[in-house]
C-alpha positions in Angstrom: -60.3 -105.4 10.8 -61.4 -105.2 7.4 -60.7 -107.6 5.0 -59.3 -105.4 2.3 -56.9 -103.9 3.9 -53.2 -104.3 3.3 -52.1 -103.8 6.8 -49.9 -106.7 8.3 -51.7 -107.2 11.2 -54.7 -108.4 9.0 -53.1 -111.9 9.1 -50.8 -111.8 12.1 -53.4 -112.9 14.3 -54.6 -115.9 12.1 -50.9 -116.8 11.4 -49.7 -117.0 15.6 -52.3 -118.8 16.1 -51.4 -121.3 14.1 -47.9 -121.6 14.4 -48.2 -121.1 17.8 -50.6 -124.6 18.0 -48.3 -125.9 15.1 -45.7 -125.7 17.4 -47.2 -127.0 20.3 -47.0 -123.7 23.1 -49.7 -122.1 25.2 -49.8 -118.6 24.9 -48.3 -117.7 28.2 -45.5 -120.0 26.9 -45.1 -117.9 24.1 -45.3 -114.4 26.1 -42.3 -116.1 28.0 -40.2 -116.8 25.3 -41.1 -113.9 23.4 -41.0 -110.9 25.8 -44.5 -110.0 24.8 -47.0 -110.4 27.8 -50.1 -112.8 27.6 -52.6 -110.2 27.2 -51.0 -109.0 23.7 -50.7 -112.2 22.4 -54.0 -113.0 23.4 -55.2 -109.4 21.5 -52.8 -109.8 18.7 -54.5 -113.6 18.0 -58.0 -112.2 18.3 -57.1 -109.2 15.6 -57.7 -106.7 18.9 -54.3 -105.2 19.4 -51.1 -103.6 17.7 -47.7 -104.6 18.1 -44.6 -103.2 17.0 -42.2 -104.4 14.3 -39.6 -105.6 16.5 -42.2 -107.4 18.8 -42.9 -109.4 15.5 -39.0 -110.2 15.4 -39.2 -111.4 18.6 -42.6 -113.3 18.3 -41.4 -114.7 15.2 -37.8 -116.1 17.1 -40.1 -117.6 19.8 -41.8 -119.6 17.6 -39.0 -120.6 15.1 -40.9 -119.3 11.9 -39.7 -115.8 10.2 -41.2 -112.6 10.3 -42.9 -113.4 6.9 -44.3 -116.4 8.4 -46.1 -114.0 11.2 -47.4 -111.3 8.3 -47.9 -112.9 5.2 -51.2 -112.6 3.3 -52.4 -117.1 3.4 -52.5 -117.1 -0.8 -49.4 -114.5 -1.1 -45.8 -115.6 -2.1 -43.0 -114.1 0.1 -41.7 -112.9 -3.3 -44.7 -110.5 -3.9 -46.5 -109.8 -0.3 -47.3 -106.0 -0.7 -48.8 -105.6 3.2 -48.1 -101.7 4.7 -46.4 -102.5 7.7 -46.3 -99.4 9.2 -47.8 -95.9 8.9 -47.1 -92.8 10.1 -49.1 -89.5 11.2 -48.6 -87.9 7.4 -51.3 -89.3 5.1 -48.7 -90.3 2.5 -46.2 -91.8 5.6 -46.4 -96.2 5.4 -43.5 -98.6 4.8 -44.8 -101.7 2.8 -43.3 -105.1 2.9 -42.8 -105.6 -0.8 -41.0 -109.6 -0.5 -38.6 -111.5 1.5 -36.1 -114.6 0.3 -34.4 -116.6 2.2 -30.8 -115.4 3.6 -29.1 -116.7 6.6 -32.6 -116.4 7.7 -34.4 -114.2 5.2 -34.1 -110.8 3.5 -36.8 -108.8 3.0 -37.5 -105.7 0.3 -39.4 -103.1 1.3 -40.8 -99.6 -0.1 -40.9 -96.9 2.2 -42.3 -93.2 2.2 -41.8 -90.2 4.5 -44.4 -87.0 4.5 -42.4 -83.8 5.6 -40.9 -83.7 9.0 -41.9 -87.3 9.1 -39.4 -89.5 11.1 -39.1 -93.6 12.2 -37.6 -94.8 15.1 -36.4 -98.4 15.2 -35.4 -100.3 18.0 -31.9 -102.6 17.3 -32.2 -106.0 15.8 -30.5 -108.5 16.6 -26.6 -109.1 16.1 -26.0 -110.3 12.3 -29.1 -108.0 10.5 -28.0 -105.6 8.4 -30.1 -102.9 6.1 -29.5 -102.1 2.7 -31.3 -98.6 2.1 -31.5 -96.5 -1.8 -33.2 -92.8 -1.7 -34.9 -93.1 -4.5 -36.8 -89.2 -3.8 -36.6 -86.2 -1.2 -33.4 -85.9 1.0 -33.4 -88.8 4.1 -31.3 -88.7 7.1 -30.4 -92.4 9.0 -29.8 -91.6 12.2 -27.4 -94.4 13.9 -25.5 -95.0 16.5 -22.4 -95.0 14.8 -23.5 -91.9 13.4 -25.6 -89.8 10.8 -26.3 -90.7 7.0 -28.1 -88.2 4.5 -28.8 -89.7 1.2 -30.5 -87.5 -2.0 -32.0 -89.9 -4.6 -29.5 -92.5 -5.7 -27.4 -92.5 -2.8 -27.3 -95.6 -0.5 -26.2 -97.0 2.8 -24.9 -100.0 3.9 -25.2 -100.7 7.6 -25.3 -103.4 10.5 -29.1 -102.8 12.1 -28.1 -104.1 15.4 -28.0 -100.6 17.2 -30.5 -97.7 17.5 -31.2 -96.1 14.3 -34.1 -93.9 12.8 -35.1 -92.6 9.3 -36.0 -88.5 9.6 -37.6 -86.8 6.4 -35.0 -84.0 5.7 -37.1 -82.8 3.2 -39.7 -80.4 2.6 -41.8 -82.7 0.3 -42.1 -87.0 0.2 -38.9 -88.5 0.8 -38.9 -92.7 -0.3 -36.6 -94.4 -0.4 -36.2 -98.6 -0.8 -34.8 -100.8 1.9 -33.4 -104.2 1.9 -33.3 -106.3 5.4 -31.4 -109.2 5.6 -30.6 -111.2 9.0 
C-alpha cells in the first residue's frame, strides 16, 4: 500500500500487530477470539488483505483496544484522524473517519458521501451502539429493521445500530450526509 494514502487499512496492519504482541496472543489466538480466521489476520498484519468494518469491531473487542486503536494514523489524534474507511463503486462514494472520543467506549464522527444509486450495507453492532446520522445534501434512505428513514438536508435520525441497516442514495446526484457512532 502506498504511503500516502488515507485508507484505514494503511495502519491496521502495523497497529494488530502490535497490540496483538502488546497483549500477549498468537495470531490463531486472536482468530479465535475474534471470529476472523488465521489467514486474514495473518494478511491483514502483512498489509495483504481487506477486512470489513465490522470485522474491525470484532478484532478490536478481541484485543481490548477500540476501533481507533486498530485504524489510527501513528502521529494522528483520535480527534482529527481523517482515514476513508470505506469506498464504494461511484468515484465520489467513501465514508471517512473524521475523530472519535471516548464514550462508554468511544464515539466516533464521520463524513460520508453517496454517488447516485449508491447504497451501504452494514452488518448489526453490538447491543448498546447507537448512530447519530444529519443529511447534510441529496435525499438518503436508512434502511433498518425497525423500519425505513428518508432524510433531505437537515433532517436527522437517531437510532440503536444493533440490527441490520443500510444507507441507499435516494437521489439522483451526491447524497452526504454526517454520522456520529457511539457504543
Amino acid at each position: 500500500m502506498q504511503a500516502a494514502r488515507r485508507d484505514v487499512l494503511v495502519h491496521v496492519g502495523e497497529n494488530l500487530r502490535r497490540l496483538r504482541q502488546a497483549a500477549g496472543l498468537s495470531q490463531s489466538t486472536l482468530a479465535e477470539a475474534s471470529g476472523l480466521s488465521r489467514r486474514t489476520i495473518i494478511n491483514l498484519e502483512a498489509g495483504e488483505a481487506n477486512v470489513s468494518l465490522s470485522g474491525l469491531d470484532r478484532l478490536a473487542d478481541a484485543l481490548g483496544a477500540t476501533f481507533v486503536d486498530l485504524v489510527r494514523p501513528p502521529a494522528a489524534s483520535s480527534r482529527d484522524i481523517g482515514a476513508v474507511a470505506w469506498r464504494g463503486s461511484a468515484p465520489e462514494s467513501e465514508a471517512v473517519l473524521l475523530g472519535s472520543v471516548p464514550a462508554r467506549s468511544e464515539a466516533q464522527l464521520w463524513s460520508w458521501v453517496l454517488g447516485a444509486g449508491e447504497r451501504y450495507d452494514a452488518e448489526p453492532d453490538p447491543a448498546g451502539w447507537h448512530e447519530m446520522v444529519v443529511a447534510t445534501a441529496g435525499r438518503l434512505r436508512i434502511e433498518r429493521d425497525e423500519g425505513p428513514v428518508e432524510l433531505a438536508p437537515g433532517d436527522h435520525a437517531v437510532y440503536s445500530s444493533a440490527q441490520r441497516y443500510a444507507y441507499v442514495n435516494v437521489h439522483d446526484g451526491v447524497t452526504r450526509f454526517v454520522r456520529t457512532v457511539v457504543s
